[in-house]
C-alpha positions as CSV (number, residue, x, y, z in Angstrom):
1,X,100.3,-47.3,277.2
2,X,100.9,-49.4,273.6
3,X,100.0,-48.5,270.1
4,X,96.9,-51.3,270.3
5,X,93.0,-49.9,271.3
6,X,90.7,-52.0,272.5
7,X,88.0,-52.5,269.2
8,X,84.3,-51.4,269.5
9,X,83.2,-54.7,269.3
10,X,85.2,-55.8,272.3
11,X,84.6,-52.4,274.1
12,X,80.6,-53.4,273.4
13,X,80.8,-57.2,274.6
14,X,82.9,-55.9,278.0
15,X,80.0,-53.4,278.7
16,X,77.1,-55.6,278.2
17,X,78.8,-58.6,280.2
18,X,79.3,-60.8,277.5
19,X,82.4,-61.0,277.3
20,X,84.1,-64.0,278.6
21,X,86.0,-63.9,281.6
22,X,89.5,-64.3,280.8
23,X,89.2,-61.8,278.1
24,X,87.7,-59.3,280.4
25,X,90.7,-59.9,282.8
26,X,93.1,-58.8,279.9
27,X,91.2,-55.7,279.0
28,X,91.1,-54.6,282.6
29,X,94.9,-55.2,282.6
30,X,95.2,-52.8,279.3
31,X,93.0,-50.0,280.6
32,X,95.2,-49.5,283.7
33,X,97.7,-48.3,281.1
34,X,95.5,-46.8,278.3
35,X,93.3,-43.9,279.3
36,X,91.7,-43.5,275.3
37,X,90.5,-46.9,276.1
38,X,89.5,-46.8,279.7
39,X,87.2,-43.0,278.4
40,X,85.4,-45.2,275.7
41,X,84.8,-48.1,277.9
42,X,83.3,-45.9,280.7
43,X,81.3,-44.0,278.2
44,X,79.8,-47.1,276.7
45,X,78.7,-48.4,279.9
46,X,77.5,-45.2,280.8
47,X,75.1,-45.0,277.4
48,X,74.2,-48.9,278.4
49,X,71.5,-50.2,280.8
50,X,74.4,-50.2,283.7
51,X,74.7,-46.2,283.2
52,X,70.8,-45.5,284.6
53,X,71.9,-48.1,287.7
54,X,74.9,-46.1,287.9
55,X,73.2,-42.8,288.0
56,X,70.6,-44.1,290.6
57,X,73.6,-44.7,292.8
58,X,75.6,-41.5,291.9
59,X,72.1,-39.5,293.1
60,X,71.8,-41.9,296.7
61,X,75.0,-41.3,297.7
62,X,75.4,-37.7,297.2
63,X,71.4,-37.1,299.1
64,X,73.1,-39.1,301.7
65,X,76.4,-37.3,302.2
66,X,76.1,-34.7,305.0
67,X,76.2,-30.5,304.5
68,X,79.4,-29.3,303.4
69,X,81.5,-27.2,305.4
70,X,80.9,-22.8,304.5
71,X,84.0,-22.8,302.7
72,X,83.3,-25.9,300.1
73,X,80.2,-24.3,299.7
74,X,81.3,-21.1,298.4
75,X,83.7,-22.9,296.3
76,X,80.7,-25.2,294.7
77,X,78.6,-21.8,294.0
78,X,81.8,-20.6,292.6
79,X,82.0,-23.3,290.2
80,X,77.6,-23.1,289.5
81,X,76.8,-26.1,291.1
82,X,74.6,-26.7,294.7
83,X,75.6,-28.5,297.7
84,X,73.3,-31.7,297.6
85,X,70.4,-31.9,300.8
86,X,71.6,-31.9,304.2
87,X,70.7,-35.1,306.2
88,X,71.1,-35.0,310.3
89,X,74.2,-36.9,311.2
90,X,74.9,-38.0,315.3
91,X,77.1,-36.5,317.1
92,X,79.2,-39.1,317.9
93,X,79.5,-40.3,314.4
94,X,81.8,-36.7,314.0
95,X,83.7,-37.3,316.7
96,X,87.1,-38.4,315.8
97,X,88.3,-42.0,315.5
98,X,90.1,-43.5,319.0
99,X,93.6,-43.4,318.4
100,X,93.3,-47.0,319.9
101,X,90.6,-48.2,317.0
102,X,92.5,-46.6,314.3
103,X,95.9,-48.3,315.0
104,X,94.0,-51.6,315.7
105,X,92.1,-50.9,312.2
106,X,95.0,-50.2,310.3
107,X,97.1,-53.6,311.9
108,X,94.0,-55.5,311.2
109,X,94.4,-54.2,307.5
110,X,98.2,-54.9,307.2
111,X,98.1,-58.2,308.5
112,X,95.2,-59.7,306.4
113,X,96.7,-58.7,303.2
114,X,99.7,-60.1,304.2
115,X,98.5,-63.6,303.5
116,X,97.3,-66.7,305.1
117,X,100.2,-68.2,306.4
118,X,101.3,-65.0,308.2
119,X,97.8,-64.7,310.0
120,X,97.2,-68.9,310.7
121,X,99.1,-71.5,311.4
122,X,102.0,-71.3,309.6
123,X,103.4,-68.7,311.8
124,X,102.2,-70.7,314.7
125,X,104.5,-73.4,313.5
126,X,107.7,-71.4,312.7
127,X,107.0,-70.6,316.5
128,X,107.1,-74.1,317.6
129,X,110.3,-74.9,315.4
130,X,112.2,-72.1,317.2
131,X,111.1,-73.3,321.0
132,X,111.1,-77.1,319.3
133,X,115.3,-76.2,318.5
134,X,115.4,-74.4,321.6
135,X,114.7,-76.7,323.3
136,X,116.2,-79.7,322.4
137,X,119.5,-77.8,322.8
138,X,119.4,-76.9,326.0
139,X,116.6,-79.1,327.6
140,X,117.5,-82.2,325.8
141,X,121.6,-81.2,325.4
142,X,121.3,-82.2,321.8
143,X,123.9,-81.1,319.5
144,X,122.0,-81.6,316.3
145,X,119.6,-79.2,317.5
146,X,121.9,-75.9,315.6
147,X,122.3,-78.0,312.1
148,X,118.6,-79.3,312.0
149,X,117.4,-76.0,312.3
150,X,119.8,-74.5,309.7
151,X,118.5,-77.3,307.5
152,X,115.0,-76.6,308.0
153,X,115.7,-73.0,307.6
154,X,115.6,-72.8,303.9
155,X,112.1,-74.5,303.1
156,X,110.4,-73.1,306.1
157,X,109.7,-70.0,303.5
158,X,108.7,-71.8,300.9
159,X,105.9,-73.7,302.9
160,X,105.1,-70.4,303.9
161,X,104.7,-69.3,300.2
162,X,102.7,-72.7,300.0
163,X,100.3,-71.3,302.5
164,X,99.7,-67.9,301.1
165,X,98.6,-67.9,297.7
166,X,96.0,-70.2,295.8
167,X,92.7,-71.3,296.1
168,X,93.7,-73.8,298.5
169,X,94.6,-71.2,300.9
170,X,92.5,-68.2,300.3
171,X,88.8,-68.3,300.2
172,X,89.0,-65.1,298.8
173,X,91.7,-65.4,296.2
174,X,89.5,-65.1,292.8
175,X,88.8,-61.4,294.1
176,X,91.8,-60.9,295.5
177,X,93.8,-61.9,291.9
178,X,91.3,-60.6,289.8
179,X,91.9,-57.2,291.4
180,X,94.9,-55.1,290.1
181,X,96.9,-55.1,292.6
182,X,96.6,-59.2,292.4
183,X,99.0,-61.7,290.3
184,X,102.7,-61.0,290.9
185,X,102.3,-58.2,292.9
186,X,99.6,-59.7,295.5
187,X,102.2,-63.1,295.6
188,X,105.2,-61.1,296.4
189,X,103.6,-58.8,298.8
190,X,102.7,-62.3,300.8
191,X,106.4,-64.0,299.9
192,X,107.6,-60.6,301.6
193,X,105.3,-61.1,304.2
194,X,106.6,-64.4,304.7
195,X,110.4,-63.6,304.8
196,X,109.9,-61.0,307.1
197,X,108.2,-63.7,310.1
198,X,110.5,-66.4,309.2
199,X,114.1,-64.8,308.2
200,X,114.4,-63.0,311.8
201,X,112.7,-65.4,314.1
202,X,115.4,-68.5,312.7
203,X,118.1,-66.3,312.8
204,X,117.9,-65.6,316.4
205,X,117.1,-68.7,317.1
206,X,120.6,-70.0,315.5
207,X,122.5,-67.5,317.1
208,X,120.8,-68.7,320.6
209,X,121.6,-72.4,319.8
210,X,125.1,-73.6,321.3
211,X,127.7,-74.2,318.5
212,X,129.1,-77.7,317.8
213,X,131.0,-79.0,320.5
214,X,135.2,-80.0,319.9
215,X,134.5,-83.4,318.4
216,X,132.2,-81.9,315.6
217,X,133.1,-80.2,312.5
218,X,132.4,-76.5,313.0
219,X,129.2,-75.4,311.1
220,X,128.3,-73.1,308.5
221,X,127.0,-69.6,310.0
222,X,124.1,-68.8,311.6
223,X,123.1,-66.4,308.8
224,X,124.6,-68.8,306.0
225,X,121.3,-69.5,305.1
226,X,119.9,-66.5,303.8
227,X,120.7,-66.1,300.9
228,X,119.7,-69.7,300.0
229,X,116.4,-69.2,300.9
230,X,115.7,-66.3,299.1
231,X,116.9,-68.1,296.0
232,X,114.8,-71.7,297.0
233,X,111.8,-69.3,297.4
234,X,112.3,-66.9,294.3
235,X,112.7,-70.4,292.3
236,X,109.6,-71.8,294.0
237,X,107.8,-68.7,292.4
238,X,109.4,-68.9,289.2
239,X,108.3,-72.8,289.0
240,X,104.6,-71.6,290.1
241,X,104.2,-70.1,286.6
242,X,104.6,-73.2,285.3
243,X,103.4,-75.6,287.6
244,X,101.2,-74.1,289.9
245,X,102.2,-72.7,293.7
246,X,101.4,-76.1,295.8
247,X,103.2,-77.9,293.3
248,X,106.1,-75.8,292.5
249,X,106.7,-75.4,296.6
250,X,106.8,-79.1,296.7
251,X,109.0,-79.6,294.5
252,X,111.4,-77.1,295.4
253,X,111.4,-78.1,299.2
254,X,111.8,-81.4,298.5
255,X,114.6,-81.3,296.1
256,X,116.1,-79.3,299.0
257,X,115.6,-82.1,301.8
258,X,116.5,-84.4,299.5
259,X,119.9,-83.0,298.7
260,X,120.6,-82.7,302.1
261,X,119.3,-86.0,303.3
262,X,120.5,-88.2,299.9
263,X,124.4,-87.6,301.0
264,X,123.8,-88.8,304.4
265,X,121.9,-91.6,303.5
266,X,124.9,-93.2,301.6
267,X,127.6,-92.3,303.9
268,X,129.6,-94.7,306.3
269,X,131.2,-94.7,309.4
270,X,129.8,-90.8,310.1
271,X,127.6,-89.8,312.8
272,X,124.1,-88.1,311.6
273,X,125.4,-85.0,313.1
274,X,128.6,-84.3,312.2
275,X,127.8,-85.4,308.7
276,X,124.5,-82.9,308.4
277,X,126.9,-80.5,309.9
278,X,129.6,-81.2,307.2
279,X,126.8,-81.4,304.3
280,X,125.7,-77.6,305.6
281,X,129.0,-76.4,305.3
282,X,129.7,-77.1,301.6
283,X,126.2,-75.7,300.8
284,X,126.7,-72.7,303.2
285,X,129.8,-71.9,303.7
286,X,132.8,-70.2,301.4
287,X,132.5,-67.8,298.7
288,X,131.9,-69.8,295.9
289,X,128.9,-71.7,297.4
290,X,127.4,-67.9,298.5
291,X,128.4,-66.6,294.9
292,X,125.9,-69.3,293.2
293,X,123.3,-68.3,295.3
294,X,123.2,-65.0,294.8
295,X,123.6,-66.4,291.0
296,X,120.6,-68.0,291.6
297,X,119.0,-65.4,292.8
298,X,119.2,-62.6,290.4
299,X,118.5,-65.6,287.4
300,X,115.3,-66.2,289.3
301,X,114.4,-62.3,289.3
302,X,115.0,-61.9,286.1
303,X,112.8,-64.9,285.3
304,X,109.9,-63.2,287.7
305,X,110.2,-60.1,285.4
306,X,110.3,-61.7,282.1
307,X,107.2,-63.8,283.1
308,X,105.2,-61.1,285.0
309,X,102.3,-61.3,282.8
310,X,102.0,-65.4,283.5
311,X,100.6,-64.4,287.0
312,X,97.9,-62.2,286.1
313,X,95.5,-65.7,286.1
314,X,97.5,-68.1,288.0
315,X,95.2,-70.5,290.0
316,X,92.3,-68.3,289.1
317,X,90.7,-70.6,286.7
């Protein structure tokens, strides 16, 4: 709650729906916070022509609600008031829910607000770069297979954060932001989403992948790449704010690929291997290249914080 109230004139426009869009957004944001605001606006809408349509529903829903139970009647006459008209209600429609329906309900729930790339393709594809690494390792007897996938590991989240929020990827994502639970919180519930498919499924896959054989430079660690991802992604959302998500993800994914691939490019008388290998290891490996990661990481939380408000209307206009 802050010292500012909402003015009549404001409160009056909101009610009678002329008020402009992006102006409503911002007093919906203050009235989660301001209850003197949030009483006037409701009774101004309530005095308007939206308080008889609200009244009309008020009075359908409780004639439609069933009888209520002896004891919540006695505590209703307590109180002076009457329990509203009975209507006939099925049997079954009492029974209680199938454990079964209820678990499936409640998944079904969990995994479509996790966002689009967890419930399409993109998880599809982390899949397929796991067997794809797999694979190659052992079917093919590459030895690139481990650093590739260590690589890739990295930007795999931040196409994932690609996937998840925008209008691009949500049909529904006006609602959705517009909502208060959207804006930051709705694109890190998804980024979270995200990290928890793709953070477990690579790990495991590097620690099944064979280590570099005795002519190659030993790699970074199969978990080395943690901690860079979280900071590639929390800069990805930090850029968003300014850029847009598609954009910011772009540009942080291919800076990444591009400062891994760039050294390699230049280099002589190295194998492809053995040089990605060596290139992961001075990004991965030691203290001081985990220490500016983490650095990296808390700078870009801090950032998120500072510029919370920033996602209240991004890529909702």
């Amino acid at each position: 709650m802050t010292g500012w109230h909402a003015p009549d004139d404001l409160v009056a426009r909101y009610a009678d729906g002329s008020l402009p869009e992006t102006d409503a957004w911002s007093l919906e944001k203050h009235l989660e916070r301001c209850g003197p605001c949030a009483a006037r606006v409701s009774h101004t809408v309530r005095a308007g022509a939206a308080g008889q349509v609200l009244a009309e529903v008020r009075a359908a829903v409780l004639t439609a609600v069933p009888e209520p139970a002896p004891a919540a009647a006695a505590v209703l006459a307590a109180r002076g008031r009457t329990a509203p008209a009975a209507v006939p209600v099925p049997d079954h429609a009492l029974a209680p829910p199938r454990a079964a329906r209820a678990l499936g309900g409640r998944l079904t729930r969990i995994l479509w607000a996790a966002g689009p790339a967890v419930r399409g393709t993109w998880a599809g594809s982390v899949v397929l770069v796991v067997l794809g690494a797999v694979a190659l390792a052992y079917g093919g007897g590459w030895a690139g297979a481990r650093p590739l996938l260590l690589a890739l590991a990295p930007v795999v989240p931040v196409a994932g954060v690609a996937l998840s929020y925008g209008r691009h990827a949500d049909p529904l994502h006006e609602i959705a932001a517009s909502t208060p639970s959207g804006g930051l919180r709705l694109l890190l519930t998804r980024t979270a989403a995200v990290l928890a498919v793709s953070a477990p499924s690579l790990t495991v896959a590097g620690l099944l992948l064979p280590s570099a054989g005795p002519r190659l430079p030993s790699g970074p660690a199969t978990a080395g790449w943690l901690l860079p991802g979280l900071a590639l992604t929390l800069a990805s959302l930090v850029l968003s704010g300014y850029l847009g998500c598609r954009t910011a993800t772009a540009v942080v994914g291919g800076g990444w690929l591009l400062a891994v691939s760039a050294p390699l490019l230049v280099s002589t008388g190295t194998g492809l291997t053995a040089g990605l290998t060596e290139q992961l290891s001075l990004y991965f490996t030691g203290a001081s290249s985990q220490g500016g990661w983490a650095a990296a990481t808390v700078l870009c939380a801090l950032l998120l914080a500072a510029r919370r408000t920033t996602y209240d209307r991004l890529e909702t206009m």
